[in-house]
C-alpha positions as CSV (number, residue, x, y, z in Angstrom):
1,X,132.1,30.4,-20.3
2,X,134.5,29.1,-17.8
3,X,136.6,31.8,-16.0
4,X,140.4,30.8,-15.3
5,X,140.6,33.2,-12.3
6,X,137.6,32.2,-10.5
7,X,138.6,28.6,-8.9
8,X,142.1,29.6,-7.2
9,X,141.4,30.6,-3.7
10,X,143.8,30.2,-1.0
11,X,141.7,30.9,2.1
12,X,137.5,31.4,1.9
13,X,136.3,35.0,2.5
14,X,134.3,35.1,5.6
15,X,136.5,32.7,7.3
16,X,137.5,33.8,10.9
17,X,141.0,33.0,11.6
18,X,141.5,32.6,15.6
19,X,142.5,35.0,17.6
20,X,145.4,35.4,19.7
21,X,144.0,36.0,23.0
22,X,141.6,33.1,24.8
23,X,138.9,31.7,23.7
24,X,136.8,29.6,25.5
25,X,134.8,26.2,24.7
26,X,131.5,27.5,26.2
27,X,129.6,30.4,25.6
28,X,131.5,33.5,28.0
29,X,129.2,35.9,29.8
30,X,128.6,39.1,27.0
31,X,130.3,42.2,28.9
32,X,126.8,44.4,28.6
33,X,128.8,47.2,26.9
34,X,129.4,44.8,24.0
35,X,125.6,43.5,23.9
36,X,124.0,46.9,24.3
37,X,126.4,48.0,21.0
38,X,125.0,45.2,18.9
39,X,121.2,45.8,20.2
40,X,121.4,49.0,19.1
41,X,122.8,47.9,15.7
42,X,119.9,46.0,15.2
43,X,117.4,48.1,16.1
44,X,118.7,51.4,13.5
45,X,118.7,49.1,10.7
46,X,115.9,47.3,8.6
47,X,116.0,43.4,8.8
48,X,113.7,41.2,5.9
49,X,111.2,39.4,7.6
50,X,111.5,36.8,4.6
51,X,114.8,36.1,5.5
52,X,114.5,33.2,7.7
53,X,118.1,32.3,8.5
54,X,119.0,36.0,9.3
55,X,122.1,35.7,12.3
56,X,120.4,38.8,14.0
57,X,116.9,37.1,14.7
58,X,119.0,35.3,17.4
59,X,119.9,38.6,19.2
60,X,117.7,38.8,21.8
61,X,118.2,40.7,25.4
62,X,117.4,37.5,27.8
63,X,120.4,35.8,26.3
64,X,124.5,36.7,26.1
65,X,125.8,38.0,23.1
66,X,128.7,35.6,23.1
67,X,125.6,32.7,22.3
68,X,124.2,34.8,19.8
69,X,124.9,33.8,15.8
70,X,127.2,35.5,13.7
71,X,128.8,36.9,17.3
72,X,132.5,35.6,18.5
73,X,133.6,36.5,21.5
74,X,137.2,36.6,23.3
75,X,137.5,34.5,26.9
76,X,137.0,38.3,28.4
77,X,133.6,38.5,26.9
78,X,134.8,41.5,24.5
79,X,133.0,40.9,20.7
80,X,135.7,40.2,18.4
81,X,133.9,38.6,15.3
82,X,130.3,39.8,13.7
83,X,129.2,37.7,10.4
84,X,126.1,39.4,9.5
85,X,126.5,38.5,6.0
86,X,123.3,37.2,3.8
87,X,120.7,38.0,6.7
88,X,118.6,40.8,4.4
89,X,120.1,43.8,6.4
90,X,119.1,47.5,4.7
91,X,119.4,50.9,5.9
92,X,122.5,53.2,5.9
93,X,125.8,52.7,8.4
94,X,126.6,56.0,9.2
95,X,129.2,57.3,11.4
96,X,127.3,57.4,14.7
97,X,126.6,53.5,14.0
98,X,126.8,51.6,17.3
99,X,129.6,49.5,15.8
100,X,132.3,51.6,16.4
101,X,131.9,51.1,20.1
102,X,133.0,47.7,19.8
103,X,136.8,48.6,20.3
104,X,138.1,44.7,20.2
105,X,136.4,43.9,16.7
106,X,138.9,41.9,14.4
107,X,136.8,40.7,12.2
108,X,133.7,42.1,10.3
109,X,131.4,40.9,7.4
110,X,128.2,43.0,6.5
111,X,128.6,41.6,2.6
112,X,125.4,40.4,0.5
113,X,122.9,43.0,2.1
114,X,121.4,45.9,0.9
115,X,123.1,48.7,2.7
116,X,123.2,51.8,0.9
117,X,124.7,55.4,1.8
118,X,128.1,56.5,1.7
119,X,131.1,54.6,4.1
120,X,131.3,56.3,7.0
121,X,135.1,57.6,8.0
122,X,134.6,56.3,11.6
123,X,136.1,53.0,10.3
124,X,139.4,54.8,9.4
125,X,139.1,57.6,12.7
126,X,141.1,54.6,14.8
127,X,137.6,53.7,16.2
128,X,138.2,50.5,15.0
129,X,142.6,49.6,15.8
130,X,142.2,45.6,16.0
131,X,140.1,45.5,12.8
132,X,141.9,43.0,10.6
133,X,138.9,42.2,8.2
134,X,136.2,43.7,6.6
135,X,134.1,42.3,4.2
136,X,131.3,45.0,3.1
137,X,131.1,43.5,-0.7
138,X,128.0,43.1,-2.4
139,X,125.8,45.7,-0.9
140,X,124.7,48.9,-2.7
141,X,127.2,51.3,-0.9
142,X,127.8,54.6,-3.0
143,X,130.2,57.9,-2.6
144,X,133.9,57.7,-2.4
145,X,136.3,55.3,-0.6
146,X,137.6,57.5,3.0
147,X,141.1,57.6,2.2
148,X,142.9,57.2,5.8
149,X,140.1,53.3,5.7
150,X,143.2,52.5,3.7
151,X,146.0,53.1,6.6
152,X,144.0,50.8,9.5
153,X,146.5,49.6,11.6
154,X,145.7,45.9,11.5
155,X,143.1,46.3,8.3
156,X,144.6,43.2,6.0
157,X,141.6,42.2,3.7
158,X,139.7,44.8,2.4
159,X,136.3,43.6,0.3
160,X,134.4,46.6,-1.0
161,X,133.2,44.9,-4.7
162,X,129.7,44.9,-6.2
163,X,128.9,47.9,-4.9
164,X,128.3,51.7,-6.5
165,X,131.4,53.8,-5.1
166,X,132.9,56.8,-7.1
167,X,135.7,58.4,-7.3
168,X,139.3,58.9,-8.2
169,X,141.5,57.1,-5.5
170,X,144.5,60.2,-5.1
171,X,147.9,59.2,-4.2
172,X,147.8,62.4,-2.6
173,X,144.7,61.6,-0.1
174,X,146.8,58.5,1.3
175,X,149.9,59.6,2.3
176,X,149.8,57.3,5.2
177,X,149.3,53.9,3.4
178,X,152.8,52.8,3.4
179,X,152.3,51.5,6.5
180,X,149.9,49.4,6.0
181,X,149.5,45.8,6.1
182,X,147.1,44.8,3.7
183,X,147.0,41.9,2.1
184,X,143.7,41.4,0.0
185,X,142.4,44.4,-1.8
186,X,138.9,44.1,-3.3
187,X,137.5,47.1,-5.3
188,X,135.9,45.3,-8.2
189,X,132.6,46.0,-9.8
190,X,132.3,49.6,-8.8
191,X,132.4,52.8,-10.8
192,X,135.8,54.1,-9.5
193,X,137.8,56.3,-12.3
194,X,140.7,57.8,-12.7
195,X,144.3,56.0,-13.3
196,X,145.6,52.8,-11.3
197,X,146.4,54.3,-8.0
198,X,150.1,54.2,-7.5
199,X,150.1,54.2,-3.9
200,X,149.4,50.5,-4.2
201,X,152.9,50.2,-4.7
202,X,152.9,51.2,-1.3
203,X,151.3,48.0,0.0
204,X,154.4,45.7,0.7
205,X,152.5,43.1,2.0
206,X,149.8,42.7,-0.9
207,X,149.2,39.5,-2.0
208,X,145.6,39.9,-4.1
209,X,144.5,42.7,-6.1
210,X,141.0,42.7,-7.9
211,X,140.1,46.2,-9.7
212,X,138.0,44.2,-12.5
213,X,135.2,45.5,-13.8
214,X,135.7,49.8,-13.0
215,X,136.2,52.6,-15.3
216,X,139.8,52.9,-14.2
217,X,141.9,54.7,-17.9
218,X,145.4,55.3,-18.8
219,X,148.7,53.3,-18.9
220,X,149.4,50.4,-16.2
221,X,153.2,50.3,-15.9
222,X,154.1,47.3,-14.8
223,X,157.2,48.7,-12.2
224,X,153.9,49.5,-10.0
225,X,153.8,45.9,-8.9
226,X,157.7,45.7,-9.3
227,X,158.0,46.0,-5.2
228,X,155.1,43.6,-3.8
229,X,157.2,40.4,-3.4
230,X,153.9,38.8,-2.2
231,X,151.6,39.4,-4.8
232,X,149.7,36.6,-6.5
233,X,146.9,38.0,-8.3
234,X,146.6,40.8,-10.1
235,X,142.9,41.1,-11.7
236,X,142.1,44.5,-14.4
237,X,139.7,42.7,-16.6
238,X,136.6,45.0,-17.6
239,X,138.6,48.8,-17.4
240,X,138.0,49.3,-21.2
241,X,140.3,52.1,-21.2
242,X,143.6,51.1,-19.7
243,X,146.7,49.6,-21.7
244,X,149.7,47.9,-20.4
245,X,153.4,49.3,-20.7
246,X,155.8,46.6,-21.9
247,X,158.2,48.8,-22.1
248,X,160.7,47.5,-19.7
249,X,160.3,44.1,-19.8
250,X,162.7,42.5,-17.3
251,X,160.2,43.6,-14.8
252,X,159.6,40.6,-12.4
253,X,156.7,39.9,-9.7
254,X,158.4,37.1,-8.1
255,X,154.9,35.7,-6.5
256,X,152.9,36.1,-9.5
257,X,150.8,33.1,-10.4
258,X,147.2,34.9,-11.8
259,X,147.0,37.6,-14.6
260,X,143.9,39.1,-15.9
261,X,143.2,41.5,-18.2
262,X,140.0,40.7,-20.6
263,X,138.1,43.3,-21.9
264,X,141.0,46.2,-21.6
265,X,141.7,46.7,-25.2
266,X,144.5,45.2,-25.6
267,X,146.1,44.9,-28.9
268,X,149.0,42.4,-27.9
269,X,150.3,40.0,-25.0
270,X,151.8,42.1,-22.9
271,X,155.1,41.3,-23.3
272,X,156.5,42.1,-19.2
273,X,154.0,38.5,-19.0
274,X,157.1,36.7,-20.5
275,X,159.0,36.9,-17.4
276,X,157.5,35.8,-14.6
277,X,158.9,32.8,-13.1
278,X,155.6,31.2,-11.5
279,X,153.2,32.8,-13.8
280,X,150.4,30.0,-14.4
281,X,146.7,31.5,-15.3
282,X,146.6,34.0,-17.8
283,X,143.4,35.8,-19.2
284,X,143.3,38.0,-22.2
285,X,140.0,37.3,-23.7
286,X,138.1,39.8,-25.2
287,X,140.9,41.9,-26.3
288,X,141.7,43.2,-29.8
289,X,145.0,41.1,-30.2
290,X,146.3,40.1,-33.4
291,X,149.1,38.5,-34.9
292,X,150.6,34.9,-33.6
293,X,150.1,33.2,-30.4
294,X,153.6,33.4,-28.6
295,X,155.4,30.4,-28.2
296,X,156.8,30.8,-24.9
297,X,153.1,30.7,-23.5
298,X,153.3,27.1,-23.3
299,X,156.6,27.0,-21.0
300,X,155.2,27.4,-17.5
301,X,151.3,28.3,-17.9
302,X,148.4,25.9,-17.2
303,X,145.4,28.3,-18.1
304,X,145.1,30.5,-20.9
305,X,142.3,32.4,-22.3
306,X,142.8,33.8,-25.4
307,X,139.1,34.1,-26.5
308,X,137.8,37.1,-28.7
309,X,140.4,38.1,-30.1
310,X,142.3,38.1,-33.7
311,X,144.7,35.5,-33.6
312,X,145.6,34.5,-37.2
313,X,147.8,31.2,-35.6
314,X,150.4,29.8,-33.6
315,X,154.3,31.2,-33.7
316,X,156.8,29.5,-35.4
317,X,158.1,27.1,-35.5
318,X,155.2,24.9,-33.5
319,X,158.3,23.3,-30.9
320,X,157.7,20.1,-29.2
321,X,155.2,21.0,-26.5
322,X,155.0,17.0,-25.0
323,X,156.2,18.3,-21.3
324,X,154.1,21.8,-21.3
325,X,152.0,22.3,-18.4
326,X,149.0,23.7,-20.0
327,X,145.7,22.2,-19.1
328,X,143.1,24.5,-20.5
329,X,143.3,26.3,-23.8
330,X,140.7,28.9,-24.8
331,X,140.9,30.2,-28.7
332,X,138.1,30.4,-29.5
333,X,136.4,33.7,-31.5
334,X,139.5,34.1,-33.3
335,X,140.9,34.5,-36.9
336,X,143.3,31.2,-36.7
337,X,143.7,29.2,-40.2
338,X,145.3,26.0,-41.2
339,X,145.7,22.5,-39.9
340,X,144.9,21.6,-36.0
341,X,148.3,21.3,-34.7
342,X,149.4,18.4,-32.1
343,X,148.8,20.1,-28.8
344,X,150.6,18.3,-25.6
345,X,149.1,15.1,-24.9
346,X,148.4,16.4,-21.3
347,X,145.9,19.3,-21.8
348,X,142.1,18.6,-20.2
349,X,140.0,21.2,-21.9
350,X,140.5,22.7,-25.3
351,X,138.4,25.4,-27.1
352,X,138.8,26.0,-30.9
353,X,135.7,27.0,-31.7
354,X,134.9,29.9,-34.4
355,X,137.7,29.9,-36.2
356,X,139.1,28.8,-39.3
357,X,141.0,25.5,-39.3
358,X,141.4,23.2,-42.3
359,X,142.3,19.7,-42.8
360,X,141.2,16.7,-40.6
361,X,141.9,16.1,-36.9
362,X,145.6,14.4,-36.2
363,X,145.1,11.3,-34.7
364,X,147.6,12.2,-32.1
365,X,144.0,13.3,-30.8
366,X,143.9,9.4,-29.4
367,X,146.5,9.7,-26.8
368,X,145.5,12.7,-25.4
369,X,144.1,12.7,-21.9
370,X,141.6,15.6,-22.4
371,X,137.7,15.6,-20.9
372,X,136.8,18.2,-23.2
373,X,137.5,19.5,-26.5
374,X,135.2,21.9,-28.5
375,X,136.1,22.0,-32.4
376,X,132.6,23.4,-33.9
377,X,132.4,26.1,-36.2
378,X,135.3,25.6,-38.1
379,X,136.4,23.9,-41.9
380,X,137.8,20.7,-40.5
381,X,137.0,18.4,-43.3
382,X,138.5,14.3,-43.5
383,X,136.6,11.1,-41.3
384,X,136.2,11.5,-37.3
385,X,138.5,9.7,-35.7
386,X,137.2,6.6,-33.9
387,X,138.2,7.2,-30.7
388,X,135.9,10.4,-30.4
389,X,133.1,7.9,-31.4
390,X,134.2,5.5,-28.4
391,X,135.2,8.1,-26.0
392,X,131.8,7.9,-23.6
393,X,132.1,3.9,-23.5
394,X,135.5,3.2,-24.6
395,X,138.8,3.3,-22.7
396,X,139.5,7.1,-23.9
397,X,138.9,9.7,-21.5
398,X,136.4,13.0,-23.7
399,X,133.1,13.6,-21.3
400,X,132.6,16.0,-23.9
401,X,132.9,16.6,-27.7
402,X,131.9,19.1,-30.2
403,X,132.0,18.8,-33.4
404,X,129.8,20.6,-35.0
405,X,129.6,23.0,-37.8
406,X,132.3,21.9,-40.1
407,X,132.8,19.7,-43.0
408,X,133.4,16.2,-41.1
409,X,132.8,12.6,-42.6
410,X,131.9,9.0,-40.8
């Protein structure tokens, strides 16, 4: 099922950004310090011999460092950038790793390995002051998080998801992580617990937040986020036991354009949603919420997903939504009944599906621009329109149509 949080990406993860000092065009001469370091990286860990396009194969002792792949180097031959990433490392990093000694690494990406063992504290001991990014995502890491990892100097993306860390992350173990400038916070698809930490509040600089998919419990205020002007993306789908205070609702995150929240129990659209000026993908699927589809979801939003739920319909009156933004609608698994209303002509993809709608589809249906609609499983009853029969050769512009399971004629 499509995913509205998936596709918006500002910058790829992975990507090294330059660095301030030189660079130069050719390969520089590896300062032997720097080689010996990643030698010895690669001889405490385990590399698969199946894994042909493995960066460390390329580390050998006859050539520089600087040449080798996944290795960036600064003009003064100090290692600044290691992408070890999908080249079928295993073993543990502990805190004696050979890693630390490179004092000049920005940038670091370990992610889609098999590492395993806790994270050592060496990363967060200042062994490490220019580190900007680390990407250690997608390996099978356990323990707990090392609180001062979080109050880096330079640390502003943090990946740690798809691994198996523990834990409750204490406001009281980070009292230094008001200074820090983190931008991109990662801890999804790991077994953390506890409440939403709120020294994240703390992070004035944050622009992403993913904690999907942990077995985080309790209520989410809202006036947590109420101080990160920069934040974009907030993502707490799959913590079954949180809720969301509405409470105060003229809480605004001026920034915030991605909200996601499936799978939390939720029993309503949490109202604080309402005002947020540049609010624009919303998911909520898989929730318990019931009643009426708010109106003022079609104002500024262009993806919503509002699947597996218990809607019962749309609240009224059903205004004019010709100039709505909305391009993807997802309703499906829900308890909505009547007639299909006239949805804005400029919507691409539409999913009714497993519901209860009566009556026959509005015509309107014809001067609609969408690529997809999915109507199965309903009562619609009445003749298909003709342009749903011409719309692979004719001039209208469905790629895909489904109809099925309901009580059509023609």
């Amino acid at each position: 099922m499509h995913k509205a949080y998936v596709h918006i990406s500002v910058c790829e993860r992975g990507s090294f950004a330059q660095p301030s000092y030189p660079m130069s065009s050719t390969h520089n001469a590896c300062l032997r310090d720097q080689s010996s370091a990643l030698l010895q990286f690669k001889s405490s860990i385990t590399i698969d011999e199946y894994i042909a396009h493995s960066n460390l194969w390329s580390w050998e002792t006859n050539t520089s460092c600087c040449s080798w792949q996944g290795v960036t180097c600064n003009g003064y031959g100090f290692v600044i950038g290691l992408d070890a990433s999908e080249s079928g490392l295993s073993g543990m990093i502990n805190s004696s790793t050979s890693l630390f000694k490179l004092r000049r690494l920005e940038k670091l990406n370990l992610a889609y390995n098999e590492f395993s063992g806790p994270i050592p504290s060496s990363y967060a001991n200042n062994d490490l002051p220019n580190l900007t990014y680390v990407d250690l995502s997608n390996n099978q890491l356990n323990g707990t998080i090392p609180p001062s990892l979080f109050t880096l100097p330079s640390l502003q993306e943090m990946h740690l998801g798809q691994n198996k860390l523990i834990g409750i992350l204490d406001v009281e173990a980070f009292p230094n992580s008001i200074s820090s400038p983190l931008t991109w916070l990662d801890l999804s698809y790991n077994l953390l617990q506890g409440s939403i930490p709120k020294f994240i509040s703390k992070f004035t600089s944050l622009e992403r937040l993913d904690l999907r998919s942990n077995n985080f419990h309790g209520v989410v205020d809202p006036r947590l986020f109420a101080s990160l002007k920069n934040l974009s993306e907030i993502h707490l789908s799959y913590n079954i036991m949180i809720s969301i205070d509405s409470s105060d609702l003229l809480i605004t995150i001026p920034s915030l354009s991605e909200f996601a929240a499936s799978s939390c129990n939720l029993s309503a659209v949490p109202e604080f949603l309402r005002y947020q000026p540049v609010l624009q993908i919303l998911d909520l699927s898989n929730n318990q919420i019931q009643g009426k589809m708010p109106d003022w979801l079609w104002t500024n939003l262009e993806d919503v997903d509002l699947s597996n739920n218990s809607l019962v319909g749309f609240e009224e009156p059903f205004s004019n939504h010709s100039s709505s933004s909305m391009r993807y609608l997802d309703l499906s698994s829900n308890n909505f009944e009547g007639s299909l209303p006239n949805f804005p002509k400029g919507m691409h993809i539409i999913s009714l599906s497993k519901n209860n709608f009566t009556g026959a589809i509005p015509l309107t249906i014809c001067n609609s621009i969408w690529s997809h609609i999915d109507l199965s499983h309903n009562q619609i009853s009445g003749e298909i329109p003709s342009c749903l029969f011409n719309s692979i050769m004719g001039p209208y512009s469905f790629s895909v149509v489904d109809l099925s399971k309901n009580k059509l004629q023609g």
